[in-house]
PDB file as gemmi writes it, atoms N, CA and C in Angstrom:
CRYST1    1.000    1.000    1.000  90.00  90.00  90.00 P 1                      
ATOM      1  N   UNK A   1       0.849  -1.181   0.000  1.00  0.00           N  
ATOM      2  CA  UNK A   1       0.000   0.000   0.000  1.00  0.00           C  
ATOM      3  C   UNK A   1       0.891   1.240   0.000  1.00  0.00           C  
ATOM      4  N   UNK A   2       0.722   2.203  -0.484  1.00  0.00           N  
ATOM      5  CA  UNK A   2       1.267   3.342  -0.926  1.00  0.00           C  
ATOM      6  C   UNK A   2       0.070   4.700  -0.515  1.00  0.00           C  
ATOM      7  N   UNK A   3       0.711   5.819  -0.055  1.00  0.00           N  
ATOM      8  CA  UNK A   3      -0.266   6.994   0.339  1.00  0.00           C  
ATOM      9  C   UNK A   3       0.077   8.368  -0.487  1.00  0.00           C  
ATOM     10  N   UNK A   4      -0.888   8.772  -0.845  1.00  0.00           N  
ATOM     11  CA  UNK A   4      -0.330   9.992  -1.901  1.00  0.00           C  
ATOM     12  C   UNK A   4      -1.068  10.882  -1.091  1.00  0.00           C  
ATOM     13  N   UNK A   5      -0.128  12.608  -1.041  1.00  0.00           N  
ATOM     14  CA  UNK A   5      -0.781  13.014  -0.181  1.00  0.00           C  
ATOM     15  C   UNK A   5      -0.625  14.288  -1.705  1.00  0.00           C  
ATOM     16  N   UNK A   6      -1.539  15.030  -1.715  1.00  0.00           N  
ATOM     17  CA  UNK A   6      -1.445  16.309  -2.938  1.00  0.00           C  
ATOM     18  C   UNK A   6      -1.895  17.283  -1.489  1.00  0.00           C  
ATOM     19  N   UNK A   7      -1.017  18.449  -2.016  1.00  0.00           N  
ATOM     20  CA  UNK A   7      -1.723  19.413  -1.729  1.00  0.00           C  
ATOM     21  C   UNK A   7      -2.220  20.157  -2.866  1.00  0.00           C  
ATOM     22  N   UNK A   8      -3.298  20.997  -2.949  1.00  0.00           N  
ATOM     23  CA  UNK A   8      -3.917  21.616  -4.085  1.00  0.00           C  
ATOM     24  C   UNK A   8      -3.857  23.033  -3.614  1.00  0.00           C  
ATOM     25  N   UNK A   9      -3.299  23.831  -4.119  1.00  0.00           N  
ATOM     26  CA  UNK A   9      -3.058  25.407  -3.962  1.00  0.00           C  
ATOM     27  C   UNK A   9      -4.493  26.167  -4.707  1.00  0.00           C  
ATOM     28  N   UNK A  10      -5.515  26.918  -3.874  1.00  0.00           N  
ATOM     29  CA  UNK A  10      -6.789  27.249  -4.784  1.00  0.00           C  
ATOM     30  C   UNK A  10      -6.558  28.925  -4.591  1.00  0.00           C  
ATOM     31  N   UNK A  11      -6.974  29.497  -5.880  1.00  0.00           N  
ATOM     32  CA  UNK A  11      -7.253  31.116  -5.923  1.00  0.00           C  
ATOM     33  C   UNK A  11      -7.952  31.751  -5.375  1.00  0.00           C  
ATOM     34  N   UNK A  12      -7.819  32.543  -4.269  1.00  0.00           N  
ATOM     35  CA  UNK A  12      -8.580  33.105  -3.335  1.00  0.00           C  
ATOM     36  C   UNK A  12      -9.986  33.631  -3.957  1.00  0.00           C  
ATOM     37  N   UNK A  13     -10.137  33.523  -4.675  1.00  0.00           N  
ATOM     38  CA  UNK A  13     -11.572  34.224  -5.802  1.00  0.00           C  
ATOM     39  C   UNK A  13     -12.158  32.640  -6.000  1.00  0.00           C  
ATOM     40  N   UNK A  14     -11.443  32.231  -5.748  1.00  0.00           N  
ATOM     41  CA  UNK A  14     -12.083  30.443  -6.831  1.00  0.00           C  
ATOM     42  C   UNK A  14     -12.573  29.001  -5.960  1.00  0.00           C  
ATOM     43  N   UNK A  15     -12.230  29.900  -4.746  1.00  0.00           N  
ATOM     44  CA  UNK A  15     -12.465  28.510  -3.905  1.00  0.00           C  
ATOM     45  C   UNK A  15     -14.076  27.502  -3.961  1.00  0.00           C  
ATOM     46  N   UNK A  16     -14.780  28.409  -4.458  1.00  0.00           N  
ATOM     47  CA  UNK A  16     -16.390  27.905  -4.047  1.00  0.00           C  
ATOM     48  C   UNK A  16     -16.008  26.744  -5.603  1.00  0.00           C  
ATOM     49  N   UNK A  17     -15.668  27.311  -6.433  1.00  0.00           N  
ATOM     50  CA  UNK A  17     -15.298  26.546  -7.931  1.00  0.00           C  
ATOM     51  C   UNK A  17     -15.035  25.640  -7.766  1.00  0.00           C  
ATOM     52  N   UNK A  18     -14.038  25.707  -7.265  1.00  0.00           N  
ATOM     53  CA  UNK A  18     -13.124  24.378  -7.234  1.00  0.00           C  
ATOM     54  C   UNK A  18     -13.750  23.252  -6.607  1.00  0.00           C  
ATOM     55  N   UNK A  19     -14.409  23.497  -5.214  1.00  0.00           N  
ATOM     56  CA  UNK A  19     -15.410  22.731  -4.434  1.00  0.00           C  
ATOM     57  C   UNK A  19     -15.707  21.797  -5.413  1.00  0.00           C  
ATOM     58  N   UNK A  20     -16.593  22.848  -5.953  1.00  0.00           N  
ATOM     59  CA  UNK A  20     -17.970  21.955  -7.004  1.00  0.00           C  
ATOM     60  C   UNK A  20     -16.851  20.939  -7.845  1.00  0.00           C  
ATOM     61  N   UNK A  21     -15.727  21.797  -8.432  1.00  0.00           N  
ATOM     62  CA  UNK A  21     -15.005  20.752  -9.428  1.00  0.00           C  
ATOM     63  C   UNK A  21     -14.316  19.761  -9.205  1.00  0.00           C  
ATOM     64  N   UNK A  22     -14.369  19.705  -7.842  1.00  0.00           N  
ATOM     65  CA  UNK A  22     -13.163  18.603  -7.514  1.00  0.00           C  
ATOM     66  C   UNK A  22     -13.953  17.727  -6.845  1.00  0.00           C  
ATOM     67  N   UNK A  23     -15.401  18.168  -6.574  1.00  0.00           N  
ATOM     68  CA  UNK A  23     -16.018  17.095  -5.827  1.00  0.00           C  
ATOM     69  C   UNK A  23     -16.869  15.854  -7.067  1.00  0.00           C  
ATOM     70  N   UNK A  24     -16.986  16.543  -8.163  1.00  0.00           N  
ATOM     71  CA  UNK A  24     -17.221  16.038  -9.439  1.00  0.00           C  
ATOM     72  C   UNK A  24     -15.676  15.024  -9.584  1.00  0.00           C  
ATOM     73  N   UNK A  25     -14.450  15.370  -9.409  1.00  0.00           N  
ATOM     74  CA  UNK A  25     -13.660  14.743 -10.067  1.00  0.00           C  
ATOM     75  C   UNK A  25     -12.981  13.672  -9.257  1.00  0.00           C  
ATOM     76  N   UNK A  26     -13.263  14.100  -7.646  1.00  0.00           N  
ATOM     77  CA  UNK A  26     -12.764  12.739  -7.262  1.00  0.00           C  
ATOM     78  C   UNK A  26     -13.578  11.623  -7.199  1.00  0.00           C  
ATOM     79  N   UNK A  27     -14.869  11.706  -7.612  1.00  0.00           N  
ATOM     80  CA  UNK A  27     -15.797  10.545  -8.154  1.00  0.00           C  
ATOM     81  C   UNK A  27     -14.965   9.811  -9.493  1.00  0.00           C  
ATOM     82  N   UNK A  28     -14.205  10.090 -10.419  1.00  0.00           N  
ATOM     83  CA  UNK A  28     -13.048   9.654 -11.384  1.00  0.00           C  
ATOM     84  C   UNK A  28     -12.547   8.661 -10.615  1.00  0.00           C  
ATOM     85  N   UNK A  29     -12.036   9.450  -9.527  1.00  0.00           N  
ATOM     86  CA  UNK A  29     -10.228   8.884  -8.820  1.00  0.00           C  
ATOM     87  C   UNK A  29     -11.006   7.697  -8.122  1.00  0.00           C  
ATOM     88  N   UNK A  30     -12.205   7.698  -7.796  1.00  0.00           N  
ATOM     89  CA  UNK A  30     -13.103   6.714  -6.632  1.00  0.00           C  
ATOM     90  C   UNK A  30     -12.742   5.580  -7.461  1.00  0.00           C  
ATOM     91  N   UNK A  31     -12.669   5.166  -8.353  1.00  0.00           N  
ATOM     92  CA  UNK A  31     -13.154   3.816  -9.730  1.00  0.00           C  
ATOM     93  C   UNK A  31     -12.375   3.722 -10.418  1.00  0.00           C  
ATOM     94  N   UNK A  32     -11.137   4.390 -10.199  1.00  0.00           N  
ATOM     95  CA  UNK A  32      -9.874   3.628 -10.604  1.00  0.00           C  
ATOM     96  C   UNK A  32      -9.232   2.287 -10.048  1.00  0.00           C  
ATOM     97  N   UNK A  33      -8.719   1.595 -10.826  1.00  0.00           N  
ATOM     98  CA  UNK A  33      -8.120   0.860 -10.509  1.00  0.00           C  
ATOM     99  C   UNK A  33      -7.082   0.631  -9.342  1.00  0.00           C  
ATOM    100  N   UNK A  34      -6.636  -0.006  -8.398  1.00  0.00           N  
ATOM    101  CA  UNK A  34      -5.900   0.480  -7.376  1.00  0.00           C  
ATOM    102  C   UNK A  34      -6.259   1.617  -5.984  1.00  0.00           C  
ATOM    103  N   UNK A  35      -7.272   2.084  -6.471  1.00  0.00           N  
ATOM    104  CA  UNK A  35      -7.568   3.046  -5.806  1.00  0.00           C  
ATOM    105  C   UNK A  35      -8.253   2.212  -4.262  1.00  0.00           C  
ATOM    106  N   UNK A  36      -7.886   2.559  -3.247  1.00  0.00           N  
ATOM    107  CA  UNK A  36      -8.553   1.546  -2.142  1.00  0.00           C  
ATOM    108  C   UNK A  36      -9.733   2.583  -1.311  1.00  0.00           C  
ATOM    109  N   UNK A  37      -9.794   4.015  -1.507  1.00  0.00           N  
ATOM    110  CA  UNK A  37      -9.880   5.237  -0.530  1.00  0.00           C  
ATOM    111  C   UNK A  37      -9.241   6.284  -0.933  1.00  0.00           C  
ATOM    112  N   UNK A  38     -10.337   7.565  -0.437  1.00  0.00           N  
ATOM    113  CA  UNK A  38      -9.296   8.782  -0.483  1.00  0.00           C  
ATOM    114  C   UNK A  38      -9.883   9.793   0.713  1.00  0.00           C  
ATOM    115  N   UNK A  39      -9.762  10.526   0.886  1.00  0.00           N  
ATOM    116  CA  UNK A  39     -10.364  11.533   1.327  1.00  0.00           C  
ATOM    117  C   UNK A  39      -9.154  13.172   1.484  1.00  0.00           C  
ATOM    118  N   UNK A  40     -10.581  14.081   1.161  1.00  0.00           N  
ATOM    119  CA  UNK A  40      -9.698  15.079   1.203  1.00  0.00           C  
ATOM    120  C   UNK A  40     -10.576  16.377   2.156  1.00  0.00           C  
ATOM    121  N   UNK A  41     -10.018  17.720   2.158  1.00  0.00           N  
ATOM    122  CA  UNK A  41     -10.440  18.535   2.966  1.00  0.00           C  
ATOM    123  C   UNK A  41      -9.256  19.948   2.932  1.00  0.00           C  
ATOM    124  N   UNK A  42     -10.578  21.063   3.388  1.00  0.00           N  
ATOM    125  CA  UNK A  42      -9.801  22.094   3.495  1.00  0.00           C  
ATOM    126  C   UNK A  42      -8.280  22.309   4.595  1.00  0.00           C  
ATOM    127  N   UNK A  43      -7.396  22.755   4.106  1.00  0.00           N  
ATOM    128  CA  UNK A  43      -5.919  23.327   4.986  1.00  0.00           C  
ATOM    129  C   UNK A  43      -6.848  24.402   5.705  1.00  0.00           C  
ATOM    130  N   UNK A  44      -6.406  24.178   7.452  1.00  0.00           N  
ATOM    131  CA  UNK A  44      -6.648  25.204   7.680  1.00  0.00           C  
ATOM    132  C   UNK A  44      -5.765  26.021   8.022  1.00  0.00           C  
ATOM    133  N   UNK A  45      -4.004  26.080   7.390  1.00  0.00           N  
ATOM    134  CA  UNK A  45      -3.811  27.181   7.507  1.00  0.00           C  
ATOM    135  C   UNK A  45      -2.147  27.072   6.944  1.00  0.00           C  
ATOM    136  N   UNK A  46      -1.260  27.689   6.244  1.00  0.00           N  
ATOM    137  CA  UNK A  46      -1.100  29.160   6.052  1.00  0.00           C  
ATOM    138  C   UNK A  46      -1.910  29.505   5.169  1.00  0.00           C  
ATOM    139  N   UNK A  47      -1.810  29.025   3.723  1.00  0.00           N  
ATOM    140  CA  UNK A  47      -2.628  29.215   2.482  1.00  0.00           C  
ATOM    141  C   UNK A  47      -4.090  28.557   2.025  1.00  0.00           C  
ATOM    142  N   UNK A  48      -4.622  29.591   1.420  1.00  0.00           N  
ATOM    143  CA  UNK A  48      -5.445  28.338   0.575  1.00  0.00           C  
ATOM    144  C   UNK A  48      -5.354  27.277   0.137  1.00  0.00           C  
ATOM    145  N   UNK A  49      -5.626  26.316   0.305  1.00  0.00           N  
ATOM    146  CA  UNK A  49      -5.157  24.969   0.290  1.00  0.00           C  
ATOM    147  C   UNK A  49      -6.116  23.866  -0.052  1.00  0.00           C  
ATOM    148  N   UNK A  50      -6.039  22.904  -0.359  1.00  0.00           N  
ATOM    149  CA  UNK A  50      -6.932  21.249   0.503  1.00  0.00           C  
ATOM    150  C   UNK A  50      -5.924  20.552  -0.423  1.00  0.00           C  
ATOM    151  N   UNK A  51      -6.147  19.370   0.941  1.00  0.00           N  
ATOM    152  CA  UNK A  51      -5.167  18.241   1.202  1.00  0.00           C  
ATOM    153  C   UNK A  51      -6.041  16.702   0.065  1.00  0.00           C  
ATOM    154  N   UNK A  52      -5.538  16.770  -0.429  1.00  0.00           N  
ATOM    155  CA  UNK A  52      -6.089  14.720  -0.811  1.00  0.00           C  
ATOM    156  C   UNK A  52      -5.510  13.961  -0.433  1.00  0.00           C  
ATOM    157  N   UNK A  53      -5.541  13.081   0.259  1.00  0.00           N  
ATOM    158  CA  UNK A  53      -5.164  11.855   0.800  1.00  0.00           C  
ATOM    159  C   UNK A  53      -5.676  10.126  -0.171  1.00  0.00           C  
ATOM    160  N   UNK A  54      -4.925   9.496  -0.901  1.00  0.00           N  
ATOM    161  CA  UNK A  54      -5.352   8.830  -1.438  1.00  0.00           C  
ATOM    162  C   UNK A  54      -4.745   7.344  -1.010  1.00  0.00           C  
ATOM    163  N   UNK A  55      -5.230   6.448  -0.840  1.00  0.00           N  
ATOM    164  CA  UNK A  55      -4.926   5.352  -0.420  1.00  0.00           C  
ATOM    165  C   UNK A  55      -4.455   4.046  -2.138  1.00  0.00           C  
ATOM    166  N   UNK A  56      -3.501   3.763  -2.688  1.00  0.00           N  
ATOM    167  CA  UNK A  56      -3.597   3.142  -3.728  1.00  0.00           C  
ATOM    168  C   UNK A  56      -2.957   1.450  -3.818  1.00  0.00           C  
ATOM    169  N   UNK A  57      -3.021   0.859  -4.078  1.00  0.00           N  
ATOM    170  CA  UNK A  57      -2.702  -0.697  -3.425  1.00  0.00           C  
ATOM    171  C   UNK A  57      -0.996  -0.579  -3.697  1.00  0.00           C  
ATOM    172  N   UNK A  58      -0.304   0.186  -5.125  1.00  0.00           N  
ATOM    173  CA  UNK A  58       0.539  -0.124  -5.107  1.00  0.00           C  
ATOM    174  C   UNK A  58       0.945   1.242  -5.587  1.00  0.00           C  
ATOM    175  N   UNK A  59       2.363   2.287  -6.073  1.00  0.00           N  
ATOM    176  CA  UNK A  59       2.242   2.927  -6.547  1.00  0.00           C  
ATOM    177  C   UNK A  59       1.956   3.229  -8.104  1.00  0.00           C  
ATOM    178  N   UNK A  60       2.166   1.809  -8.348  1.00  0.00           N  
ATOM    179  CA  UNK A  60       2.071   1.632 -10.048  1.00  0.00           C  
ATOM    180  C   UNK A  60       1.236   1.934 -10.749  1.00  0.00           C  
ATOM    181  N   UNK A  61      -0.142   1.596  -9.404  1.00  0.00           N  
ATOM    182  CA  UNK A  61      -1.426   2.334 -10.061  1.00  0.00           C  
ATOM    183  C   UNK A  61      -1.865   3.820  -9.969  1.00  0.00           C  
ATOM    184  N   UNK A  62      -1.162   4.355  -9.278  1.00  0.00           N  
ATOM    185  CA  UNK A  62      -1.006   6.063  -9.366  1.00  0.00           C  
ATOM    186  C   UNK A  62      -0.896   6.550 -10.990  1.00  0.00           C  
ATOM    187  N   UNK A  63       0.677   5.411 -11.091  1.00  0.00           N  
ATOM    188  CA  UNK A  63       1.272   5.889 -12.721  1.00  0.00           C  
ATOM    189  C   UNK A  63       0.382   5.406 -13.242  1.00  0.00           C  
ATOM    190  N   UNK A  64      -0.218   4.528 -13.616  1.00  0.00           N  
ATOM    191  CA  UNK A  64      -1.440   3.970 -14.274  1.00  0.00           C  
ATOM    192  C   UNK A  64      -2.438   4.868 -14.766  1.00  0.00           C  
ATOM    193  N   UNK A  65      -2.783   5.207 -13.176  1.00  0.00           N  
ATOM    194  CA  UNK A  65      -3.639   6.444 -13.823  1.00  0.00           C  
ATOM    195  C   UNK A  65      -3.629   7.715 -14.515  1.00  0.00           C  
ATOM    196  N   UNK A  66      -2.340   7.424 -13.955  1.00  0.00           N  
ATOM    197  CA  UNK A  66      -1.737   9.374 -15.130  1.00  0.00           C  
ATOM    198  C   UNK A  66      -1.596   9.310 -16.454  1.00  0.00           C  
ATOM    199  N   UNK A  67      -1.648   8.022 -16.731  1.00  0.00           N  
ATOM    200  CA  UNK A  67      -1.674   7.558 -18.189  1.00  0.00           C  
ATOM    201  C   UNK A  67      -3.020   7.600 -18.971  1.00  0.00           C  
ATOM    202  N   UNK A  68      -3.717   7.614 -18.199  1.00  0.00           N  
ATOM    203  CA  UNK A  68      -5.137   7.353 -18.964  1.00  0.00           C  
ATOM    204  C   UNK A  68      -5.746   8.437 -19.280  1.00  0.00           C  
ATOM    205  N   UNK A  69      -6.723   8.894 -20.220  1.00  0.00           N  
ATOM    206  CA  UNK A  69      -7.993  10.286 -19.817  1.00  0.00           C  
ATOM    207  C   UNK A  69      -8.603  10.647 -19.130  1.00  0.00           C  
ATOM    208  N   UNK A  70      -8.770   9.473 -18.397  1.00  0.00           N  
ATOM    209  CA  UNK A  70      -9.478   9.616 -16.989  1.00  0.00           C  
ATOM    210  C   UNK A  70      -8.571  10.763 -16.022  1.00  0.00           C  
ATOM    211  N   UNK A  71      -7.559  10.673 -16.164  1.00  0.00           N  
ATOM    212  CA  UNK A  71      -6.753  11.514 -15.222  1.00  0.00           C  
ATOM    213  C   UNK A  71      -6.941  13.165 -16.057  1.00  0.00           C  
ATOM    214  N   UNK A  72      -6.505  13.177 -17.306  1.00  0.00           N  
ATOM    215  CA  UNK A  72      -7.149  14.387 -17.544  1.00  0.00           C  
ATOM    216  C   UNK A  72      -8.054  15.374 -17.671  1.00  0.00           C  
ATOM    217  N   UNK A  73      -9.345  14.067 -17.654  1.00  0.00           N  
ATOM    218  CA  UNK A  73     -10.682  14.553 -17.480  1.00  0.00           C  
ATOM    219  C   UNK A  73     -10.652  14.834 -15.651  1.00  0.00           C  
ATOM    220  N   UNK A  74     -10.100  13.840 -14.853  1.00  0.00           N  
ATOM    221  CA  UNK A  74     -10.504  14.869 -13.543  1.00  0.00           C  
ATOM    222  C   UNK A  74      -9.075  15.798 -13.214  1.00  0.00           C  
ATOM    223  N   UNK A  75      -7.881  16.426 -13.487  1.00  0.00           N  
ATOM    224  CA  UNK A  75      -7.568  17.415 -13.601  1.00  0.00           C  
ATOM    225  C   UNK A  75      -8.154  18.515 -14.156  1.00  0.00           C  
ATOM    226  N   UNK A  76      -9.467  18.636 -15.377  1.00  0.00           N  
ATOM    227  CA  UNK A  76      -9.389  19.415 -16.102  1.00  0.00           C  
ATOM    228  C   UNK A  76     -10.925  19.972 -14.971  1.00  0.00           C  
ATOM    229  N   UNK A  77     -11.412  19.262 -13.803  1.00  0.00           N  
ATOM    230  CA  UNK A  77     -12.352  19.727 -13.129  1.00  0.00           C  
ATOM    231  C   UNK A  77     -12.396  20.681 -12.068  1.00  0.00           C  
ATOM    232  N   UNK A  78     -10.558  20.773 -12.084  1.00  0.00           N  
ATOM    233  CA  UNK A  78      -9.960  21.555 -10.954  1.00  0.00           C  
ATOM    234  C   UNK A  78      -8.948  23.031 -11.138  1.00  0.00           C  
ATOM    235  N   UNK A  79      -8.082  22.245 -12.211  1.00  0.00           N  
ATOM    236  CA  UNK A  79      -6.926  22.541 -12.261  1.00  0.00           C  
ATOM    237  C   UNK A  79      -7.050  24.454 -12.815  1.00  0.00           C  
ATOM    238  N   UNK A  80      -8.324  24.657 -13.244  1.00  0.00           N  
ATOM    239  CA  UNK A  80      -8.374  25.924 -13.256  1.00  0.00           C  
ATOM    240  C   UNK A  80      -8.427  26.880 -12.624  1.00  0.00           C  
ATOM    241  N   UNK A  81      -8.727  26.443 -11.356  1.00  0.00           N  
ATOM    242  CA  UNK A  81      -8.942  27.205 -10.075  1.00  0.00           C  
ATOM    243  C   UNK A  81      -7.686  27.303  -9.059  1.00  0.00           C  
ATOM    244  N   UNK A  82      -6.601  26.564  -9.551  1.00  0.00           N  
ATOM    245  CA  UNK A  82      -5.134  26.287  -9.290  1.00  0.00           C  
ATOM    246  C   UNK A  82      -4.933  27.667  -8.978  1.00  0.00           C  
ATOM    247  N   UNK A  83      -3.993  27.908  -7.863  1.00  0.00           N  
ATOM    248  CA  UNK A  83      -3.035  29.542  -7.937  1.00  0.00           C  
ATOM    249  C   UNK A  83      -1.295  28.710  -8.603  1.00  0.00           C  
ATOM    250  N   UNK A  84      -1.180  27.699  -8.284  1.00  0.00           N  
ATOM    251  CA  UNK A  84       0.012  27.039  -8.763  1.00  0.00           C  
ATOM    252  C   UNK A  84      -0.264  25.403  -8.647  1.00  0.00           C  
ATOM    253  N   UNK A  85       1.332  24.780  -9.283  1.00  0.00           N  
ATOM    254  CA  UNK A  85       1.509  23.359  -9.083  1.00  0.00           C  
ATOM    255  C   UNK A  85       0.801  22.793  -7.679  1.00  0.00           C  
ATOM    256  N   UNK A  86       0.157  21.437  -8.417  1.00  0.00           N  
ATOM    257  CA  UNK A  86       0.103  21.169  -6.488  1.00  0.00           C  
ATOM    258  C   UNK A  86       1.640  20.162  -6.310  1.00  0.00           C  
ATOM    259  N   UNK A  87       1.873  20.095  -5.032  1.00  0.00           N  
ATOM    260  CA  UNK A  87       2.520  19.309  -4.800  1.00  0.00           C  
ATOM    261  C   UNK A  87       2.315  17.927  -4.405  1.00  0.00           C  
ATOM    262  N   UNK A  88       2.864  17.365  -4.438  1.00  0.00           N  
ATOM    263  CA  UNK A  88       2.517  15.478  -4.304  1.00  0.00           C  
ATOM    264  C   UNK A  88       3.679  14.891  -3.982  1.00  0.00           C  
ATOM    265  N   UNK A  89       3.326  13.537  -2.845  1.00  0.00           N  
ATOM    266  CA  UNK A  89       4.071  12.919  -2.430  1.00  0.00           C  
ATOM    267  C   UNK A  89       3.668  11.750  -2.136  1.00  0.00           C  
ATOM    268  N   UNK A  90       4.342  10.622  -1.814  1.00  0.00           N  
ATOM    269  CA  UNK A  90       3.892   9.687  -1.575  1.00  0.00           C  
ATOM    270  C   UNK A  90       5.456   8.952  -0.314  1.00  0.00           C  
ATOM    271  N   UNK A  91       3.951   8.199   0.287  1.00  0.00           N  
ATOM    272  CA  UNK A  91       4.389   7.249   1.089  1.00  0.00           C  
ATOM    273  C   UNK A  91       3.882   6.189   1.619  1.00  0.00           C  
ATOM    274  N   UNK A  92       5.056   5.221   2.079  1.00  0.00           N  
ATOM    275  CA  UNK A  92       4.435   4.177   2.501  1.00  0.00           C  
ATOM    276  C   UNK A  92       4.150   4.024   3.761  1.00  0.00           C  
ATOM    277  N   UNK A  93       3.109   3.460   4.546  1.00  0.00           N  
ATOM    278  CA  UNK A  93       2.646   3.871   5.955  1.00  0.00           C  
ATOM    279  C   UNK A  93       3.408   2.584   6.810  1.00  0.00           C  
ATOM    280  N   UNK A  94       3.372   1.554   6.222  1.00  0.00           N  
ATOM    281  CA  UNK A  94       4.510   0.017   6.638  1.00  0.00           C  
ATOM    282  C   UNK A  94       5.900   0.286   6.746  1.00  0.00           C  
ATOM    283  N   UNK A  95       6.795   1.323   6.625  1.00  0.00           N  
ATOM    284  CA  UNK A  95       7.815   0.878   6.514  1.00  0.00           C  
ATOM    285  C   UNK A  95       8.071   1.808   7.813  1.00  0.00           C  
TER     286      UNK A  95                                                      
END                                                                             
C-alpha cells in the first residue's frame, strides 16, 4: 500500500469553484483501478489549500492512472482554479 498526499493550492476568488469541481472529479479517482480510498479537505492554515489523501494498493497504479484520460478529465475539473503546481508525495505507511 502506498499513500499519496497532494496538496492543491486554490485562488482566493475560486475557492467555491473548485469545491464543485473537484467534488465532481474525485468521483473519477473513486473507480480507478488500485484506488482503495481517499479523502480530502480544506488546509486550515497558512494558504489556501486542501489536502487529498489517497490510499492506492501499489504505486504503479497512481502511474497507471496518469496515463489514462481519466486523469485528464478529472484534472481538467480543478486545475483551473489552481493559484500554482500542487505538490505530491507519496508514502508508505509500513515501513
Amino acid at each position: 500500500m502506498v499513500i499519496e498526499i497532494a496538496t492543491l493550492f486554490v485562488k482566493d476568488e475560486a475557492e467555491a469553484d473548485f469545491v464543485a469541481g473537484f467534488t465532481e472529479g474525485v468521483e473519477i479517482l473513486k473507480r480507478q483501478p488500485g484506488c482503495r480510498g481517499l479523502r480530502w479537505g480544506k488546509r486550515v492554515e497558512p494558504e489556501l489549500a486542501f489536502i487529498l489523501e489517497v490510499e492506492w494498493g501499489e504505486i504503479q497504479d497512481h502511474f497507471n492512472f496518469r496515463e489514462t484520460g481519466d486523469f485528464a478529465t478529472f484534472g481538467g475539473t480543478f486545475r483551473p482554479h489552481l493559484s500554482k503546481a500542487p505538490e505530491v508525495v507519496h508514502f508508505d505507511p509500513n515501513s
